[in-house]
C-alpha positions as CSV (number, residue, x, y, z in Angstrom):
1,X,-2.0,26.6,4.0
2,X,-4.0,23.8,5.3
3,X,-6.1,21.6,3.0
4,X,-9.9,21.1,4.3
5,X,-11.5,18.4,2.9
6,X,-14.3,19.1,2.1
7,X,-18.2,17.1,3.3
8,X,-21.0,16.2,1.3
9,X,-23.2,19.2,3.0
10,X,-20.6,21.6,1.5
11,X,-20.7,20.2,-1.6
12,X,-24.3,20.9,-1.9
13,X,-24.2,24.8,-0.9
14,X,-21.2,25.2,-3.5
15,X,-23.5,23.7,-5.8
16,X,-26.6,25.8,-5.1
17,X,-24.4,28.9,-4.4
18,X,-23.1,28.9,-8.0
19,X,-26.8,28.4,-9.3
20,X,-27.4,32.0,-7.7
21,X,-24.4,33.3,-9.5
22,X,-22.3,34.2,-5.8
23,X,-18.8,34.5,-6.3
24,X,-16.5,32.1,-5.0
25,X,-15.1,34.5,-2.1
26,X,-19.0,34.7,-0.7
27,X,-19.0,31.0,-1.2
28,X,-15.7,30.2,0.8
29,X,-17.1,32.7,3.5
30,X,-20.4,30.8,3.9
31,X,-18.9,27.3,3.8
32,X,-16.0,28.2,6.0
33,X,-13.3,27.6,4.1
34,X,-10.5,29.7,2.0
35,X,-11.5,30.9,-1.1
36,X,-8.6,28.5,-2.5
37,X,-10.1,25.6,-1.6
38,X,-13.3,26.3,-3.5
39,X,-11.3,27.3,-7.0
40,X,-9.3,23.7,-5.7
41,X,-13.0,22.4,-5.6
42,X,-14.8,23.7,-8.6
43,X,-11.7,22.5,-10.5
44,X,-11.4,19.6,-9.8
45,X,-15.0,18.0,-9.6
46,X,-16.6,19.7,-12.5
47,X,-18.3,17.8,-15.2
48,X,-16.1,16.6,-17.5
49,X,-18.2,17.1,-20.5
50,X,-20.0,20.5,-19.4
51,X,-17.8,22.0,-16.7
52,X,-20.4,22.8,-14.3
53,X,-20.2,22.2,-10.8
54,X,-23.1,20.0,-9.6
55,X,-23.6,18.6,-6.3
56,X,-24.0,14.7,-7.9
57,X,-21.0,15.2,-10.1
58,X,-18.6,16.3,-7.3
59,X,-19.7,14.1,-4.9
60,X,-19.1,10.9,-7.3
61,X,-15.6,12.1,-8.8
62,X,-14.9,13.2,-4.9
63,X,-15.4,9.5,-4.0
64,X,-13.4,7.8,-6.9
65,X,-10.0,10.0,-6.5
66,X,-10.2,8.9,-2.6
67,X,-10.5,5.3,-3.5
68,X,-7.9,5.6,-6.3
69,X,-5.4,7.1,-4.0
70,X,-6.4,5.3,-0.9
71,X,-3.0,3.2,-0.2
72,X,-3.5,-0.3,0.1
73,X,-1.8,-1.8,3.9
74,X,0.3,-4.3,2.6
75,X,2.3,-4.9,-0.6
76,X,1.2,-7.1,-3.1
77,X,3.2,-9.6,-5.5
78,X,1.9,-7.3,-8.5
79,X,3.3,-4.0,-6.9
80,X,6.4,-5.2,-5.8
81,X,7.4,-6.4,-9.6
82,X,6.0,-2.8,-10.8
83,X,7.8,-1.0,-7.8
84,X,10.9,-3.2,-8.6
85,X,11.1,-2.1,-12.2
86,X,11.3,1.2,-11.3
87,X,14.2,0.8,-8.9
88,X,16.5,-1.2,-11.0
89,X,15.5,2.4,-13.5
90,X,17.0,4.3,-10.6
91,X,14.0,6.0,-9.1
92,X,13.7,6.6,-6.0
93,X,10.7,5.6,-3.8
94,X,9.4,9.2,-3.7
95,X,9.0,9.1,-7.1
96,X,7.4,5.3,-7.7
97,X,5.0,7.2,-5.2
98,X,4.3,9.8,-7.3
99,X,4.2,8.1,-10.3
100,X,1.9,5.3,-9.1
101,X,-0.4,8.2,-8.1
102,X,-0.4,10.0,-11.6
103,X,-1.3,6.4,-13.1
104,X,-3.7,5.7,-10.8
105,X,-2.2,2.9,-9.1
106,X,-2.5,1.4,-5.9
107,X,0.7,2.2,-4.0
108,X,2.4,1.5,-0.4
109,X,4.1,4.2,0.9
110,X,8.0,5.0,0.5
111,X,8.7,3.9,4.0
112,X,7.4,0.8,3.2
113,X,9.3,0.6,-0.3
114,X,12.2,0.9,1.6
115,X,11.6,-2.1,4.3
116,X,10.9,-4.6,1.3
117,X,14.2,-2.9,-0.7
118,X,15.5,-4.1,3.2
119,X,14.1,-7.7,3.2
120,X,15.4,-7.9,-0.4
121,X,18.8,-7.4,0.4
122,X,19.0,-9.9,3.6
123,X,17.3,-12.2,1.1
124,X,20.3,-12.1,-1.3
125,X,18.5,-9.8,-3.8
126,X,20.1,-6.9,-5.8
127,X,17.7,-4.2,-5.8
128,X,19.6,-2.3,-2.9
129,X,22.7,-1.4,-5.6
130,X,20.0,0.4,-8.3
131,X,18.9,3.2,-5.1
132,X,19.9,6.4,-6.4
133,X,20.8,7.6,-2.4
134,X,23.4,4.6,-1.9
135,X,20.3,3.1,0.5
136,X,22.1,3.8,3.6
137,X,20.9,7.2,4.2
138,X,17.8,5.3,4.3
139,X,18.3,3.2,7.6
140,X,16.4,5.0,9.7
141,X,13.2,3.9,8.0
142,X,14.3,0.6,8.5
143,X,15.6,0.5,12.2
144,X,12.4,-1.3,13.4
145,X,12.3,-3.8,10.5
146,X,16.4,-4.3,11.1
147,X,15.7,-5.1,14.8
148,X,12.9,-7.7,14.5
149,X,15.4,-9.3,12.3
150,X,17.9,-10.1,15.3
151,X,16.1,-12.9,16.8
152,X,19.3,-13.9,18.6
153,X,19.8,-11.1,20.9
154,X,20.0,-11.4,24.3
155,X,18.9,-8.9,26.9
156,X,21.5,-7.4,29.6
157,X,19.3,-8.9,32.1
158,X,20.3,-12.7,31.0
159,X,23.8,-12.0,32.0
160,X,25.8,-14.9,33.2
161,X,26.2,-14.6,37.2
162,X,30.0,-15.0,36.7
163,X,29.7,-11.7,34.8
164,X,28.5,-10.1,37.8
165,X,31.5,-7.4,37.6
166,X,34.1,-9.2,40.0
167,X,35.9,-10.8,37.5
168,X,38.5,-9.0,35.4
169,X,38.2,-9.0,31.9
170,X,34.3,-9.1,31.2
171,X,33.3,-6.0,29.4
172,X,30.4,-4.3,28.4
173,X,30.3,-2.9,24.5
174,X,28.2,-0.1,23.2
175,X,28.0,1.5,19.6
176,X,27.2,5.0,19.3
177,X,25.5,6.4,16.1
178,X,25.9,10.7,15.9
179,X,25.2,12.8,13.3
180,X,26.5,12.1,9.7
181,X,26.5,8.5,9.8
182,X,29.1,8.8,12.6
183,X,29.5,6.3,15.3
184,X,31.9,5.0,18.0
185,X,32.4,2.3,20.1
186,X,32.8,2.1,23.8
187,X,34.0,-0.7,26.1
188,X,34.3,-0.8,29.9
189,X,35.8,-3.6,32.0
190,X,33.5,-4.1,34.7
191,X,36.1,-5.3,37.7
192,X,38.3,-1.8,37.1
193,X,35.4,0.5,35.4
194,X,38.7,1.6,32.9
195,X,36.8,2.8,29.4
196,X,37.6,3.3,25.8
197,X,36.3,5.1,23.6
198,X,37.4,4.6,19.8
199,X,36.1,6.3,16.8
200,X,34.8,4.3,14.0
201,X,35.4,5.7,10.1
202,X,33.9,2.7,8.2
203,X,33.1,0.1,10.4
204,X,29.7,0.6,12.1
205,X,28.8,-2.5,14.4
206,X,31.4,-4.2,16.7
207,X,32.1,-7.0,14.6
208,X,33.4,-4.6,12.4
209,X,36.1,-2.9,14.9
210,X,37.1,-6.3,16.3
211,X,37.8,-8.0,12.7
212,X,39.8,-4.9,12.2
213,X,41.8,-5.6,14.8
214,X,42.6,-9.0,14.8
């Protein structure tokens, strides 16, 4: 079930609605909406201290729950060291999410939790050893951060003209990620167009297949 957010005009005829003592089914019919979402309403944006629903009341409690959950764009020194704590505990970002919500703090995202967990790491921090999901099921958030991180890389196009495929022994190499974390790596000299294919258990990038077989 979908949840409408509800406007300010709807606010108003829930308000006046209840005055005349309709029942919230009539009330979810003449606003539009599933009768849920008024109970959801009424629930949450009564007065504190006398549990009506009024139209000035909902509206102003409406307003500060969207600004205390509103999620800031960009991490802050302050939420990193509270968001940090909570790792080294073993939580994962889902739940620093959740938790940050309950206590009404500001909070990024747990994609973005995972980027800076990311940045950490290349920066010789620690934090990656307290995730609670071994952090490399996590990559996949972190494929675009990972990339802009390779400043070296050269495109195929900026091949050397001597690697134009005439002589023997230049060859092209390309990792393959499947499902499962598995992955394998191909290599085809470009003079013959002879290919291997080799299947990777641990290693993961090239590097890692040629220093095993050195």
């Amino acid at each position: 079930m979908k949840f409408h957010q509800l406007t300010s005009e709807q606010r108003y005829t829930i308000s006046v609605l209840l005055q005349k003592e309709m029942s919230k089914k009539a009330i979810a019919e003449a606003i539009g909406v599933h009768r849920s979402t008024v109970y959801r309403e009424i629930e949450r944006n009564s007065s504190e201290y006398t549990g009506k629903y009024t139209y000035t009341v909902s509206v102003r409690r409406a307003r500060r729950r969207k600004r205390r959950y509103q999620r800031p764009r960009k991490m802050t020194p302050e939420m990193w060291r509270n968001i940090s704590k909570y790792l080294r505990m073993g939580w994962s970002a889902q739940q620093i999410c959740g938790r940050m919500k309950t206590l009404g703090r500001m909070c990024v995202s747990h994609a973005t939790i995972y980027k800076y967990i990311w940045r950490d790491r290349n920066a010789g921090g620690d934090i990656y050893r307290y995730c609670r999901f071994q952090f490399k099921y996590r990559n996949h958030w972190l494929k675009r951060d990972q990339k802009s991180l390779s400043g070296n890389r050269k495109s195929i196009d900026e091949r050397p003209a001597c690697a134009d495929g005439k002589r023997f022994g230049d060859r092209e190499m390309d990792l393959i990620i499947g499902p499962g974390n598995s992955s394998a790596l191909t290599m085809v000299e470009r003079s013959t167009n002879l290919g291997i294919i080799r299947k990777l258990a641990k290693y993961k990038t090239a590097r890692g297949f040629q220093g095993r077989n050195r």
